[in-house]
C-alpha positions as CSV (number, residue, x, y, z in Angstrom):
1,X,-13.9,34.3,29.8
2,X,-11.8,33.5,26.8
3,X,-7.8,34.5,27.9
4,X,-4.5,35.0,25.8
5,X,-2.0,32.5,25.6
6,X,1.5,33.8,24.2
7,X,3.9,31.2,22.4
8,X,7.7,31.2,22.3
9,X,7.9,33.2,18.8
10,X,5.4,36.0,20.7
11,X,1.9,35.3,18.3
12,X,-1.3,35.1,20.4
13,X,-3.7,32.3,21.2
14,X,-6.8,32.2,22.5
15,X,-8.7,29.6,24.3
16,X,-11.7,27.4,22.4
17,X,-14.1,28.3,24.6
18,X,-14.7,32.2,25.8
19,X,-17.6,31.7,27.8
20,X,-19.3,35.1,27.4
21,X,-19.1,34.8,23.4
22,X,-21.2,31.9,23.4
23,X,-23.5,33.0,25.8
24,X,-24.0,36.3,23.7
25,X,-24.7,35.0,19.9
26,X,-26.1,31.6,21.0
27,X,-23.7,29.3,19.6
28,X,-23.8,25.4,21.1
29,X,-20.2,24.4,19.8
30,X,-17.0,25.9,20.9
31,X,-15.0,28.9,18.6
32,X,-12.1,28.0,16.6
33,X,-10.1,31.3,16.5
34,X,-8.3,31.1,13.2
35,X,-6.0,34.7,12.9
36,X,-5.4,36.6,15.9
37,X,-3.7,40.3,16.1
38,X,-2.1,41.9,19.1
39,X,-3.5,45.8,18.8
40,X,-1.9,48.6,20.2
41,X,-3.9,49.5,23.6
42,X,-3.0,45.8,24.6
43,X,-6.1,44.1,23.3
44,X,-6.4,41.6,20.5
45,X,-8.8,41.1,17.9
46,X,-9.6,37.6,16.1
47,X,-11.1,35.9,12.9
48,X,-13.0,33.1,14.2
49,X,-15.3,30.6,13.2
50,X,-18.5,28.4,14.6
51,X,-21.4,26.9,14.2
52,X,-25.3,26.9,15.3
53,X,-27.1,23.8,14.9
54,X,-31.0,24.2,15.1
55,X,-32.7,20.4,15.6
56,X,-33.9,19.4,12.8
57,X,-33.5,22.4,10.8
58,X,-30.6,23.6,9.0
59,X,-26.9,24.0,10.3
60,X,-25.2,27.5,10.2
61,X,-21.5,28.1,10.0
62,X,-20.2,31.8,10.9
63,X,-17.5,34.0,10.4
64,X,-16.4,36.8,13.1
65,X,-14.7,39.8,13.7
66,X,-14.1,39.8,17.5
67,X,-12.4,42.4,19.7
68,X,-11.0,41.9,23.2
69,X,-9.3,44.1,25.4
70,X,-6.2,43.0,27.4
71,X,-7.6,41.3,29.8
72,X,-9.9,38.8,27.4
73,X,-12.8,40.5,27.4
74,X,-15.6,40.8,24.5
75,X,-15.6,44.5,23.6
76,X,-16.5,44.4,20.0
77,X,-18.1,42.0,17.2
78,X,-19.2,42.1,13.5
79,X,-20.8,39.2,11.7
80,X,-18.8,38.7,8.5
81,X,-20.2,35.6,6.6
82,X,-23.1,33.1,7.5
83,X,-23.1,29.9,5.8
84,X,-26.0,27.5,5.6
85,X,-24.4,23.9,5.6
86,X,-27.8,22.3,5.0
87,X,-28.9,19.1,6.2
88,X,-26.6,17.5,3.6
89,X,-24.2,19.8,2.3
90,X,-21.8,20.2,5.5
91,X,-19.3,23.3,4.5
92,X,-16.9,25.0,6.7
93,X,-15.6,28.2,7.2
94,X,-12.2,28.5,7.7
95,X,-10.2,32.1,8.5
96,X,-6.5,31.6,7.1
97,X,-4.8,34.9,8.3
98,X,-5.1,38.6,9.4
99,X,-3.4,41.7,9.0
100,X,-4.0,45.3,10.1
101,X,-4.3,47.9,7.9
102,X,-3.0,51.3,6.9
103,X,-5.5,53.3,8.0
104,X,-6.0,51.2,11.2
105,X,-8.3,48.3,10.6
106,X,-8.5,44.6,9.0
107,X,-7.8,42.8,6.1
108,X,-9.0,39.1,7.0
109,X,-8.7,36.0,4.0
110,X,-9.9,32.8,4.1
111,X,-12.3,30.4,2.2
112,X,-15.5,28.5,2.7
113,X,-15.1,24.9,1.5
114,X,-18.2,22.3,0.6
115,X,-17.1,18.8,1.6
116,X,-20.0,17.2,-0.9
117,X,-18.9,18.8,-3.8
118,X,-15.0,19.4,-2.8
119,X,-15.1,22.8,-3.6
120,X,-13.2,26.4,-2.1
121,X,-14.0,29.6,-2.7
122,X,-11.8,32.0,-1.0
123,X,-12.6,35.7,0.6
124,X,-10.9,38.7,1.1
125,X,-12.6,41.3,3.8
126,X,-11.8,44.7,3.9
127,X,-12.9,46.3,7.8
128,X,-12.6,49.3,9.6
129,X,-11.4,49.8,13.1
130,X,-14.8,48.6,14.1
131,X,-14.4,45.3,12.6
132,X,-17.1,46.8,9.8
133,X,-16.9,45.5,6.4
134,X,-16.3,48.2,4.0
135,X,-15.2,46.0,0.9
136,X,-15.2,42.4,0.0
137,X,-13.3,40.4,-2.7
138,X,-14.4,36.9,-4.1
139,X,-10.7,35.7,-4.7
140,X,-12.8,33.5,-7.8
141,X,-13.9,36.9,-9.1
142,X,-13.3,37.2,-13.0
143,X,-12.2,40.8,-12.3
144,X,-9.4,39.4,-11.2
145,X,-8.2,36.7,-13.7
146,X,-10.5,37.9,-16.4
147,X,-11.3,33.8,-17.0
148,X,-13.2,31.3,-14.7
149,X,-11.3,29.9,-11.6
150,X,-12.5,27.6,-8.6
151,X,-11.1,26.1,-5.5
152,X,-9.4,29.3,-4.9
153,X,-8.0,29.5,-1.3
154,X,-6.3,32.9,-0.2
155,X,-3.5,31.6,2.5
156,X,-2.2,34.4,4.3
157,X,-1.9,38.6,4.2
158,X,0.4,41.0,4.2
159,X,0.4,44.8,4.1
160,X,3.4,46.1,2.1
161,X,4.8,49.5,2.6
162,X,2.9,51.4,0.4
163,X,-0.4,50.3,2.2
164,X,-1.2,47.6,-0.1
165,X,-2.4,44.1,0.3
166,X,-0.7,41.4,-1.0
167,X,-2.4,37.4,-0.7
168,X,-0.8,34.6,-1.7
169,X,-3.3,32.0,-2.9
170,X,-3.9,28.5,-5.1
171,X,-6.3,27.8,-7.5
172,X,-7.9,25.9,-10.3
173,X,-9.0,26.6,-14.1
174,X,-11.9,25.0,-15.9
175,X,-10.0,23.0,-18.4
176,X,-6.8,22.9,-16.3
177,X,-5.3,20.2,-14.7
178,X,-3.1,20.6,-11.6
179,X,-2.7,23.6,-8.9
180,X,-1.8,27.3,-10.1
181,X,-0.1,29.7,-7.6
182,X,-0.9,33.2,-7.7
183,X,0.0,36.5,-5.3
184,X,-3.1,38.6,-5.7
185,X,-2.4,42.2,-5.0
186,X,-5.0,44.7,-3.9
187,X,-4.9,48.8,-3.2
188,X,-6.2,49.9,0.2
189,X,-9.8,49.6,-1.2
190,X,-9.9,46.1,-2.3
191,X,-9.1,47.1,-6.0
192,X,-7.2,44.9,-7.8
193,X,-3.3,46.1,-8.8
194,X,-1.6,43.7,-9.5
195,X,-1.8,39.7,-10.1
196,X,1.6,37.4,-10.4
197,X,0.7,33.7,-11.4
198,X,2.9,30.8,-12.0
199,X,2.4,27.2,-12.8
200,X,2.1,24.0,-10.4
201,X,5.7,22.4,-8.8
């Protein structure tokens, strides 16, 4: 079963390879575990990432919520995102951080990128204690930058005193050249509050 590796600066690790996740969903290649949290009963819950190839069909990437108590074992799990790489179009799902929340779950960013057509579009999930999504924000969405934006890829999470989430991310415009750098800012319920942005180095 998958166990927890602790490094000098006291962030978690897991193995690659917890045997009873893959046995459970079915997965043939081995779980990259992206953001990791320690929790408070001694357990640990992590954003993680892998894929299910069927022959000669389609290939599936997935994004987790998983929950393990302190001795590595799976207590808990929630689906987040499926994505269908295709036969052609390989994509991959990649988990940049996690945070707990005020009110005791998980805020987890990240961003699915398409290697044929070089493209990112970032996420921002909003979960209860249960790892249950109860908002989601397209860090693309024109809500937030009232203009079109691409290749946007959310970095990292913080939760500020005040129990809001702050995301540091980069992105494109349509008609822009170079990188932009923005701190999105969102209220406990994924609405927007604030949005700094400043120009490529």
């Amino acid at each position: 079963k998958g166990s927890c590796l602790a490094s000098a600066n006291g962030k978690l690790f897991l193995k690659t390879q917890p045997g009873p996740v893959n046995a459970q969903y079915g997965h043939n290649k081995a779980w990259r575990f992206d953001a990791v949290v320690r929790l408070a009963d001694g357990g640990y819950a992590a954003a993680a990432t892998t894929t299910k190839h069927i022959p000669d069909k389609d290939k599936y990437q997935y994004l987790y919520w998983l929950r393990f108590d302190k001795t590595g074992a799976l207590v808990d799990s929630q689906q987040l995102l499926k994505g269908n790489a295709g036969k052609t179009l390989a994509s991959d799902v990649i988990a940049t951080d996690m945070t707990t929340n005020a009110a005791g779950g998980y805020v987890i960013t990240g961003y699915a990128f398409e290697t044929q057509q070089g493209k990112k579009e970032g996420f921002i999930y909003g979960l209860d204690s249960q790892g249950k999504t109860q908002w989601t924000v397209a860090a693309h969405d024109m809500k937030i930058w009232a203009t079109s934006v691409f290749h946007t890829s959310p970095q990292a999470v913080a939760r500020l005193a005040d129990g809001s989430i702050a995301v540091p991310t980069h992105y494109d415009k349509w008609g822009w050249k170079g990188t932009r750098y923005a701190v999105i800012c969102l209220k406990s319920n994924g609405d927007l509050k604030w949005l700094g942005e400043k120009n490529s180095i």
